[in-house]
C-alpha positions, 0 to 999 in steps of 0.5 A: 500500500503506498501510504503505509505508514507501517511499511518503512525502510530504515537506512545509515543517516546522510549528512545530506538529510541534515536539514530534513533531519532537524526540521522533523526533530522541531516538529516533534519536539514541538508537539508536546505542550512544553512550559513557556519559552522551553523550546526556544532553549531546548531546540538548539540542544538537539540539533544533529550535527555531521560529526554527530552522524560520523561518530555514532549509529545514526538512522534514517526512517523513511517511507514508500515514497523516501519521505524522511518520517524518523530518525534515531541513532545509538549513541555512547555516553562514557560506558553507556549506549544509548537510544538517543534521539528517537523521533518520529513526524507527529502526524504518524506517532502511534503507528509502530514506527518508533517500535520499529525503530527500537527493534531495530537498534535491540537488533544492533545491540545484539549484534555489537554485544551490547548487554543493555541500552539506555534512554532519558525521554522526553517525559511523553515518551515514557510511557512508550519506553515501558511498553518497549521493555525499559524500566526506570532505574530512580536515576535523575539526570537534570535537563541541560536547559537551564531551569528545566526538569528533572529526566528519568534514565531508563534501561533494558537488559538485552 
């Protein structure tokens, strides 16, 4: 079916998708009611940058038509992998395409030997990471922006 939105192909992320890339984390991002003016300092936080690309496990979610509808990557962070950076476009979110997404970097985990993963979601993503096998560890780890919340650092045994 062309519109499938469950039909994806996931591909290595080219630094050529970089502006497509940003544009669909901001609409993402932007898709949850955040405080006044958190987006404005969260934004730029998130912002891919080609060495980002070149030094960790970046991925591309496109759909039948090669439409960019996601992104993710596995990044370290010191001795911790980390599923970082998992977006999907708004207008498909809870159509299995960030669960696909997650198999697929599980997939990647066995096959580099990595014993678990770690995430720190955006707090509307929590959810979707307990369905996914994480469980949240009581580790906080402050925002980077100034004043922001407190995130929960979740984990799954692979």
């Amino acid at each position: 079916m062309e519109g499938d939105p469950t039909r994806i192909r996931i591909i290595h992320a080219r630094e050529e998708s970089l502006a497509d890339i940003n544009g669909l984390i901001a609409r993402s991002k932007s898709h949850w009611s955040w405080r006044e003016g958190y987006l404005d300092k969260a934004l730029p936080l998130h912002r891919i940058s080609p060495a980002y690309v070149r030094s960790n496990h970046c991925f591309e979610v496109l759909d039948t038509r090669d439409k960019l509808i996601g992104f993710f990557a596995a990044a370290m962070d010191g001795t911790r992998v980390l599923l970082d950076n998992l977006w999907v476009t708004p207008d498909l979110i809870g159509n299995g395409i960030g669960r696909q997404a997650c198999e697929h970097v599980f997939q990647l985990a066995r096959e580099q030997g990595w014993a678990q993963l770690w995430v720190l979601p955006d707090p509307p993503a929590e959810g979707f990471n307990l369905k996914m096998g994480f469980s949240d560890t009581g580790e906080r780890v402050c925002s980077r922006v100034p004043g922001g919340r407190l995130f929960c650092v979740y984990r799954i045994q692979l």
